[in-house]
N, C-alpha and C positions, 0 to 999 in steps of 0.2 A: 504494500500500500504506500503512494505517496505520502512524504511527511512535508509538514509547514515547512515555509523555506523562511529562511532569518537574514534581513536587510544587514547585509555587512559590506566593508568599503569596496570598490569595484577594482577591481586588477585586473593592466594590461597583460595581453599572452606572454608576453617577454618572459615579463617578473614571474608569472604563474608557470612555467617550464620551468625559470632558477628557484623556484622553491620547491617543486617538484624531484628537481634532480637530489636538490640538499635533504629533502628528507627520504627522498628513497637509500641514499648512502649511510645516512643514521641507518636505517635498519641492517642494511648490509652489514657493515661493519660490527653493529651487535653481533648478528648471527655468525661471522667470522671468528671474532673472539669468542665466542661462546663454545662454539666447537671444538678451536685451540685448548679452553682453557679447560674444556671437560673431563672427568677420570674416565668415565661408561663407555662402552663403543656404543651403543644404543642413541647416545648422541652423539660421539665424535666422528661415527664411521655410518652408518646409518640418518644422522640430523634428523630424528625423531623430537624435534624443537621446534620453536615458534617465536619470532624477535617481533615488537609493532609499537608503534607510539598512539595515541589516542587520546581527541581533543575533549576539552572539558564537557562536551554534550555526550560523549560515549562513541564515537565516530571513529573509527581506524583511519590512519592518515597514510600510513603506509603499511610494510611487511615484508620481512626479510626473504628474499625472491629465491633460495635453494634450502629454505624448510619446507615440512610439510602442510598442505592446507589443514588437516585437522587436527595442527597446532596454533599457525596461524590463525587460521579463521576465528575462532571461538574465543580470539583474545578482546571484543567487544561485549562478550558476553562475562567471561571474568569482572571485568571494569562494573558493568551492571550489579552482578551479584554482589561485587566486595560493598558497592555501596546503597543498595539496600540493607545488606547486613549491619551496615554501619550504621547507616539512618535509623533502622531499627535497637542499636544499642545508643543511639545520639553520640557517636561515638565522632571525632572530625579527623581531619588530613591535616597533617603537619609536614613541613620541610626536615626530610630526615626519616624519615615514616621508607617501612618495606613490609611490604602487609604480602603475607605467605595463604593463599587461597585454591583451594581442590573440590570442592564442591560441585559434584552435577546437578544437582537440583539447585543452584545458583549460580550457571553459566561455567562452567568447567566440564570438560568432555567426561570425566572420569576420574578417580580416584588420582590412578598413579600419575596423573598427567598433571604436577604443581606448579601453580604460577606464581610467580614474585613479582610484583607491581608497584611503582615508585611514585608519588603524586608529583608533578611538576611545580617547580614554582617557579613566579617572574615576578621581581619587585614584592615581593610577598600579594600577590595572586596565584591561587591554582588557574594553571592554564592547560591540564593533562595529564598525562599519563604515561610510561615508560614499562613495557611488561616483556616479558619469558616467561616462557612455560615450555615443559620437558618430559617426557616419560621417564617415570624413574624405573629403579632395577628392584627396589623392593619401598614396599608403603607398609609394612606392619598387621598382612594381613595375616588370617588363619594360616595360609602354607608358604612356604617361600616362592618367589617371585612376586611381578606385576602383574602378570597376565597365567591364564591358565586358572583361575581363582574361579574356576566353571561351576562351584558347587556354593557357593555362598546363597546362603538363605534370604540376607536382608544388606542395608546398608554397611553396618556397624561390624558386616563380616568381613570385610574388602579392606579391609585397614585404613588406618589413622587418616580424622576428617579434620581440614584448618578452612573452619569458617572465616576469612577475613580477619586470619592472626597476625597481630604486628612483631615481626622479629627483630625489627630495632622499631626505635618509639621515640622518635624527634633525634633520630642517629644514636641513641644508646642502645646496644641489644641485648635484646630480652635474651639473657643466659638457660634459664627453667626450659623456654621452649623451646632450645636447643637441648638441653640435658631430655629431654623427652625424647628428642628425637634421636638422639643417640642408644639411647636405652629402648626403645621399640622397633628400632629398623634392623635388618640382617645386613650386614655387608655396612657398618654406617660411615666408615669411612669414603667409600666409594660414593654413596648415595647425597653425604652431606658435602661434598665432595663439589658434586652437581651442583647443587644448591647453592653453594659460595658462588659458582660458575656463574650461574644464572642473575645472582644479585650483582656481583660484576657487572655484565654484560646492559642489566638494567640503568645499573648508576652510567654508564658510558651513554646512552639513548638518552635520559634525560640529561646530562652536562650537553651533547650535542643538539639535543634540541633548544635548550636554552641562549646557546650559541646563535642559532640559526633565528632565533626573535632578536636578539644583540643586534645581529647582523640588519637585517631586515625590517624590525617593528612588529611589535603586535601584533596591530591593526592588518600589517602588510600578509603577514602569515597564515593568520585567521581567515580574510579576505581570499585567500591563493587558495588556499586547503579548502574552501567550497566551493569554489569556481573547478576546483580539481573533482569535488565531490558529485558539482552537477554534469560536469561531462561525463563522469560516467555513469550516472543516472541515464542521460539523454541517448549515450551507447546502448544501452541495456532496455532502455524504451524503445529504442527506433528498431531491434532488432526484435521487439515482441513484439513489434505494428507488422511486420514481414508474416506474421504468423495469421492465416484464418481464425475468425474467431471461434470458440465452439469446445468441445472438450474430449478429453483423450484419456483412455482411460488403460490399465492395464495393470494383470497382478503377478507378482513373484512369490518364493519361499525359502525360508530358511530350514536349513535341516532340524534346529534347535536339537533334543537331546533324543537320539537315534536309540539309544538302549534304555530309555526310560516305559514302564508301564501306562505312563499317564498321557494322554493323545492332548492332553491340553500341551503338552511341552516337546510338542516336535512337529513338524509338518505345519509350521507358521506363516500365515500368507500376509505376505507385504500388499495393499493393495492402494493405488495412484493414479488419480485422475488430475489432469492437467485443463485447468478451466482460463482459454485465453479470451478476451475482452479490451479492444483496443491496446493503449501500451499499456496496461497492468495485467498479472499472471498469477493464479491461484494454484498451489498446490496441496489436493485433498486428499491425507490420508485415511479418511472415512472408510471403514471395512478391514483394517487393519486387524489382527489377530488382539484379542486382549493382554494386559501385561500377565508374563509370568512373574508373579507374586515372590516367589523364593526359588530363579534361579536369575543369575545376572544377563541375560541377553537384551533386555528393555534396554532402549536410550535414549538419555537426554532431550527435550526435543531442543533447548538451547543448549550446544555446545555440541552437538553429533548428528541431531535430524538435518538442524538450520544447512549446516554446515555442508551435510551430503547433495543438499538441495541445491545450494546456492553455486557450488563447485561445478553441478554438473550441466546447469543450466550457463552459467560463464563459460564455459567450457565450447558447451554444444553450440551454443546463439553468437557467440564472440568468439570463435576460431584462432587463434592466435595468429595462423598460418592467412589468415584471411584480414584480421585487424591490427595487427603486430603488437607491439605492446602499447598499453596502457593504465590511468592508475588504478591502482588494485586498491579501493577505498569503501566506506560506506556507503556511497551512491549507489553501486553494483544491487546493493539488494531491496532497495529502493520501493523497486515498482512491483516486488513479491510477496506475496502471502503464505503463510504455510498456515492449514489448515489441519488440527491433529488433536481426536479426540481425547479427553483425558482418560486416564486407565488402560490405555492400549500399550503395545508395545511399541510407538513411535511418541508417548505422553505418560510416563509410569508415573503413577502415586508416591511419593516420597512413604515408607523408606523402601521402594522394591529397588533391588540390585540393580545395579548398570557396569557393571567394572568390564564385563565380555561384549561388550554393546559394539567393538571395532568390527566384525564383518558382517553384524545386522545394517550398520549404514552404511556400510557398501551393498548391503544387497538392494536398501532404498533407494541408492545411486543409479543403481543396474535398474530396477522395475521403472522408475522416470525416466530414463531412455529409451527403457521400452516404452513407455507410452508417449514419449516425442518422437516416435519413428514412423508414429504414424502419419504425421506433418510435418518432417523434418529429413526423410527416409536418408537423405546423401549426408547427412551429418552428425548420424550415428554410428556406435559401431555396433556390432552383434553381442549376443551378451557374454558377462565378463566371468573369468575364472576367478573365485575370493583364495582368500589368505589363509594362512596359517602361521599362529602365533605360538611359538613352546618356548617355557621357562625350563631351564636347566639347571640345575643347584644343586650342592652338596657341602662337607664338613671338610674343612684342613684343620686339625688338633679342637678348638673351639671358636674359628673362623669360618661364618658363611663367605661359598664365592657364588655366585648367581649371572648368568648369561640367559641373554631375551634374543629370539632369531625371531625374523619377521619371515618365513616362506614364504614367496611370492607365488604370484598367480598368475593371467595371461590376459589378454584381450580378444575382443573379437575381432573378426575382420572387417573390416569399415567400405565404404565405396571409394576403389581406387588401391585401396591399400590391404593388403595382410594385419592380420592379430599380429599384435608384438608378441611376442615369445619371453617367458618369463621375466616378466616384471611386477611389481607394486600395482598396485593398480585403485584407480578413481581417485578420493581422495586419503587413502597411505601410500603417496609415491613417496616412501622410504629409500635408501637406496641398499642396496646387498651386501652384506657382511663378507669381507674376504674371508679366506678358509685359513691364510698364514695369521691374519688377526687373532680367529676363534682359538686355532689350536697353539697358539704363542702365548695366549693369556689363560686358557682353560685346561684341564683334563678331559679333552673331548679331540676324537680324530675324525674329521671329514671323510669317509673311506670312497665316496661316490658322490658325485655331483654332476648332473649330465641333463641333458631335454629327454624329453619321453620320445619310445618310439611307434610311430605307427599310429598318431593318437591326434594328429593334427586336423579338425574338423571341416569337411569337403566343401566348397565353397568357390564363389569364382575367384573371391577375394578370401582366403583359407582359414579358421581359427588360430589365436596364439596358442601355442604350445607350454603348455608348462612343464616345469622340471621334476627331479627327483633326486631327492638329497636322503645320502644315510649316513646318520652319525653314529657313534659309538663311545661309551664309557670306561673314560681308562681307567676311573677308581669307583665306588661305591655314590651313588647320588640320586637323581629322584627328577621329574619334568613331569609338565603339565602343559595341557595341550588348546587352545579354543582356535577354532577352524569353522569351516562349513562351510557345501559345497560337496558333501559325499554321498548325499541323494541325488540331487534333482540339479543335474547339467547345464550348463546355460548356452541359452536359447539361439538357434538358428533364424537366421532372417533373410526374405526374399527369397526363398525357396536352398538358401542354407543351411547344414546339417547341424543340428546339434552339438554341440561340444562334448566333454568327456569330463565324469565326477575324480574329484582326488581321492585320495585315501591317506591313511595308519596306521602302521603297524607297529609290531616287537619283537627282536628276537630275541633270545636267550643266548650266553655264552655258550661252547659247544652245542649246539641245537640247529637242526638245519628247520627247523616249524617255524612259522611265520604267523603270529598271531593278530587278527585284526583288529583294530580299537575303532570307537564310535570316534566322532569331529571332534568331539568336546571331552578331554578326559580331565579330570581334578589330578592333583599331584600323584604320582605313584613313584616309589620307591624302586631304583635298580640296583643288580650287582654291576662290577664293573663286568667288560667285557659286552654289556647289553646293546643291542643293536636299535636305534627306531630309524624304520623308514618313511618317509614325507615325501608323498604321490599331490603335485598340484595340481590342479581341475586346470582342462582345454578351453581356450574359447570359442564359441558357437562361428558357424563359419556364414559366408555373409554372399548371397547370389546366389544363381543356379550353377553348379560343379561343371557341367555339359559346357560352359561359356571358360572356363577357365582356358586359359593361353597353353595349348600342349610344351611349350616350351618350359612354364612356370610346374609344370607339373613335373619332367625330366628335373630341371632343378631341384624340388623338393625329393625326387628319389636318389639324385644323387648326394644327396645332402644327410640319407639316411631319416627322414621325416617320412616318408611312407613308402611301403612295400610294391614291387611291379603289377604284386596282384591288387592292391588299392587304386595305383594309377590306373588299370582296367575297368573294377568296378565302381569304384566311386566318380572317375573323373570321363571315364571312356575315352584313356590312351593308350595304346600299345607303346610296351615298350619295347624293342627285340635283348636279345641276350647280347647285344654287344650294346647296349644302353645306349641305343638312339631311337627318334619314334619313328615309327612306322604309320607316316601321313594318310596313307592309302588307306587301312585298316581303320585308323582312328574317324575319319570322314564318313566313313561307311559305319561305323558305328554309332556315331554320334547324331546320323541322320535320322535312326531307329529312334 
C-alpha cells in the first residue's frame, strides 16, 4: 500500500546520485569489515549477514550489496520491533546505546539471526539507525547448534530471546548480559566473538553516516534519501502497471515432518494469490495451512514472509539484467500488500516456534512465482530445488565446537536459460563453504562432493541440478538436520518435466546399509567414522524437451548430466556410440 509522502527539501539529481553512492559504501564497507573481522565461517565464508542504515521513520537507506537478503531485508523490521518494545517499557535512545534484538514476533527472522542496532545521533538528534545482524553458530537452545532445532515445542525452546537488550547503555556495557551470554551459549567464545564483530561493524555505519550529514547537511541527506526512496517506488509501480489487472493464484507444499503420525504436521500447502490493481499488488496468503503449534516451521510474517515476498517480486518485475542496478531502499515495497491470516503458518501466534521457518519461505518464494507465471511466463523460472541446513557439533575435553553447512539446492530453468546447478537459492543466496575450510577447522572429512547424475529435469530450457555431499565423523559428535523438498518435487512449467526430490541418509562405521532419514531430523548422536549423505532436490525443467537444441542435449551427455538413453527418451536424440547425433534419426523422431 502507498504510504503518505512527507514535504522535504527538493534535491537536484547531481546531489541525489552523490548521496546515493556515499551511503551505499557505508554499507559496503560494514559488510567488508564485518566479514574480516568474524570468528564463524557461517559468516566469514558463507556472509550469512546483513549491514543497513535506516532513517529515523524506519526506512532502509541502503544495504550491504554481497549479504544475504534475508539478513538484509528484515533489518527494517528489527528497527520496528526494538522500538515498540521500547515504547512499551518508555524506555529512550541514547548516544552510546547498542541494543542486542532477536525476536521474530518483533521483526527478526528468527532466533539465531541477532541484530545489534546503534541509534544515530547528529547534534544530539536521532536521525537513524546503524544495524547487523548475523546467524549465529549456537543461541542457547535445547541441543546444540542454530539450526536443526526441528523438535522445539514453543518459543522458549529455541534458545535465548533479547527483547531490545541494551548491551552498552549511553557507551557503558552492560557486563551481566554478557556474563549471560557467556554462561548459556556453547562455543561462546566463537559466538561472542561474532557479536563484538557485529557491534564493530555497526559503530563504523553510524560514525560514516554521521560523516556523510557533516559533509552534506541534514536537510541535504534527508531530502536525497527520499527522492532515492520515490524512485524506487515509481520503479516498482511502473513495473506492476505492465501487469493485467486480475489475480493469480497458485499453491505449493512443504514436506513438514515426513515420519510424524499427525497429518496436521506434514503435507503443508502454501497457498498465493496475486491480486494486481493498477500500480498497487496484493499478496494473499488466504488458505495457507494452519500454524503448527509445537513444531518450529511457522514464520515470521515480519522478518521471513515480508521478506520472501518482497525478494521475489524485485527480483521477477525489476530484472537486474533488464534495469541494472538500482536503490535497494524502502520504496521497493511501497506499492505491496501482504495479506496473511493470523494463526497460519505464514502468521503464527506468539509463542509457536519459528527457528526452522528458512525453507518454509523459500517455498513461499517458489509458490509466488508460480503464480506470477501465469502473467509473467518469460520471467520466471520453473520451480526451485530448497535447502538443507545440518548442525554439526561435538565435545573436545569440555569445549563445544559447532559447524552450520547450508546444502544448496538448484533452480529451474527459466526462458532462455538453464537451472543453475547447485546453488543457494531465492532469498539464502549464501555462498558454499569450501571443503579445505570445513575440514581445517572441524573433525569432519568431505569424502564426496559432486552434481547428481542423471537427474537433471527434461526441458527445453533443462532443470538445475543439485548436488550430493557426504561427510563423515572423525571423532564422536551429533547433527541435526531441517530440509525439505523430499516429497513433493518442484514443478515443471510449459510443458516441462518435473524436477527430482532430495534426500538423507546415514551410514554407520563398517556398514555398507544406508539408512534413510525424514527432511527434518532433531539432533542425533554419532560415532565417529559415521557417514551422512545430502541428496539436493533438481529443479523442474522449463518448455517442451522435443524443442530442446540437439546440440545442448550432446552437451549435457557429455558432460555426464544424463545418460544416451535419456537423451533418447526424454529429449528424442540419438546419440550414436561414437557420441555425435544422429540428425537423421533425431528429425524422424521428433516429428512422431
Amino acid at each position: 500500500m502507498s504510504q503518505t509522502k512527507v514535504e522535504l527539501k527538493k534535491i537536484d539529481p547531481i546531489t541525489v546520485q552523490v548521496v546515493l553512492g556515499a551511503l551505499e559504501n557505508v554499507a559496503v564497507e560494514m559488510g567488508h569489515k564485518l566479514a574480516r573481522m568474524s570468528y564463524s565461517s557461517i559468516i566469514r565464508e558463507s556472509e550469512d549477514f546483513g549491514c543497513a542504515l535506516v532513517d529515523i521513520r524506519g526506512q532502509q537507506l541502503c544495504e550491504s550489496s554481497h549479504s544475504t537478503p534475508l539478513q538484509s531485508g528484515p533489518i527494517p523490521g528489527y528497527v520496528k520491533g526494538i522500538r515498540e518494545i521500547m515504547e512499551e517499557r518508555d524506555d529512550t535512545f541514547n548516544p552510546g546505546d547498542v541494543i542486542m534484538h532477536n525476536s521474530p514476533y518483533h521483526g527478526a527472522s528468527h532466533g539465531p539471526d541477532v541484530g545489534f542496532c546503534i541509534p544515530v545521533f547528529y547534534k544530539n538528534e536521532l536521525v537513524g539507525f546503524s544495524v547487523t545482524t548475523a546467524h549465529h553458530l549456537d543461541i542457547g537452545a535445547s541441543t546444540p547448534g542454530s539450526c536443526g532445532i526441528v523438535d522445539a515445542v514453543d518459543a522458549y525452546a529455541e534458545g535465548l530471546q533479547f527483547k531490545a537488550i541494551k548491551v552498552y547503555d549511553k557507551g557503558i556495557k552492560n557486563r551481566y548480559v554478557w556474563d549471560i551470554l557467556v554462561d548459556n551459549i556453547r562455543a561462546p567464545k566463537l559466538v561472542v566473538g561474532d557479536m563484538e564483530a557485529q557491534i564493530a561493524a555497526a559503530r563504523i555505519g553510524a560514525k560514516r553516516y554521521v560523516e556523510i550529514i557533516d559533509k552534506y547537511g541534514l536537510d541535504t541527506v534527508v531530502g536525497a534519501s527520499e527522492e532515492l526512496m520515490n524512485y524506487s517506488e515509481k520503479m516498482m509501480r511502473d513495473a506492476i502497471k505492465k501487469l493485467p489487472d486480475g489475480e493469480y493464484s497458485a499453491e505449493g507444499f512443504l514436506d513438514g515432518y515426513l515420519d510424524s503420525d499427525d497429518p496436521a504436521k506434514k503435507d503443508l500447502r502454501i497457498n498465493v494469490t496475486v491480486k494486481v490493481h493498477g500500480s498497487e499488488l496484493t499478496v494473499d496468503l488466504t488458505g495457507t495451512s494452519p500454524q503448527v503449534s509445537d513444531r518450529p516451521v511457522n514464520m515470521p510474517l515480519r522478518g521471513t514472509v515480508d521478506i520472501a515476498v518482497y525478494l521475489t517480486l524485485r527480483s521477477i518485475l525489476l530484472d537486474s539484467t533488464i534495469y541494472g542496478n538500482f536503490p535497494q531502499n524502502s520504496g521497493l515495497v511501497r506499492p505491496i500488500e501482504i495479506v496473511a491470516p493470523s494463526g497460519t503458518l505464514c502468521n503464527p501466534i506468539f509463542p509457536a516456534p519459528t527457528i526452522a521457518r528458512f525453507n518454509s519461505g523459500n517455498a513461499v518464494a517458489d509458490t509466488l512465482m508460480k503464480a506470477l507465471a501465469q502473467v509473467v511466463p518469460q520471467q520466471v523460472s520453473a520451480g526451485v530445488g530448497n535447502l538443507q541446513v545440518v548442525a554439526f557439533s561435538g565435545q573436545q575435553n569440555e569445549n563445544y565446537w559447532v559447524y552450520m553447512d547450508i546444502m544448496e539446492g538448484s533452480y529451474g530453468g527459466r526462458y532462455g536459460k538453464d537451472g543453475m546447478d547447485a546453488v543457494d537459492t531465492l532469498y539464502a543466496n549464501t555462498r558454499n563453504n569450501p571443503i579445505e575450510d570445513i575440514e581445517s577447522h572441524y573433525p569432519l572429512r568431505v569424502n564426496r562432493y559432486e552434481l547428481r547424475d542423471n537427474e537433471s529435469a527434461p526441458g527445453k530450457w533443462r532443470g538445475g541440478i543439485g548436488s550430493i555431499r557426504e561427510v563423515s565423523f572423525l571423532s564422536d559428535g551429533s547433527f541435526s538436520v531441517e530440509a525439505d523438498g523430499h516429497k513433493f518435487a518442484p514443478w515443471g512449467f510449459d510443458a516441462g518435466q518435473n524436477g527430482s526430490v532430495g534426500s538423507l541418509s546415514v551410514t554407520q562405521k563398517d556398514s555398507e546399509e544406508r539408512i534413510k532419514l525424514p527432511s527434518k531430523l532433531p539432533n542425533r548422536t554419532v560415532k565417529s567414522g559415521t557417514t551422512i549423505q545430502l541428496v539436493g532436490p533438481c529443479g523442474g525443467g522449463y518448455g517442451n524437451p522435443a524443442e530442446r537444441e540437439p546440440e545442448k542435449v550432446l552437451s549435457d551427455y557429455l558432460d555426464g548430466f544424463i545418460s544416451r538413453e535419456k537423451a533418447l527418451t526424454d529429449y528424442g536424440v540419438v546419440i550414436t556410440k561414437t557420441d555425435e547425433i544422429d540428425f537423421e534419426k533425431t528429425n524422424e523422431l521428433r516429428k512422431n
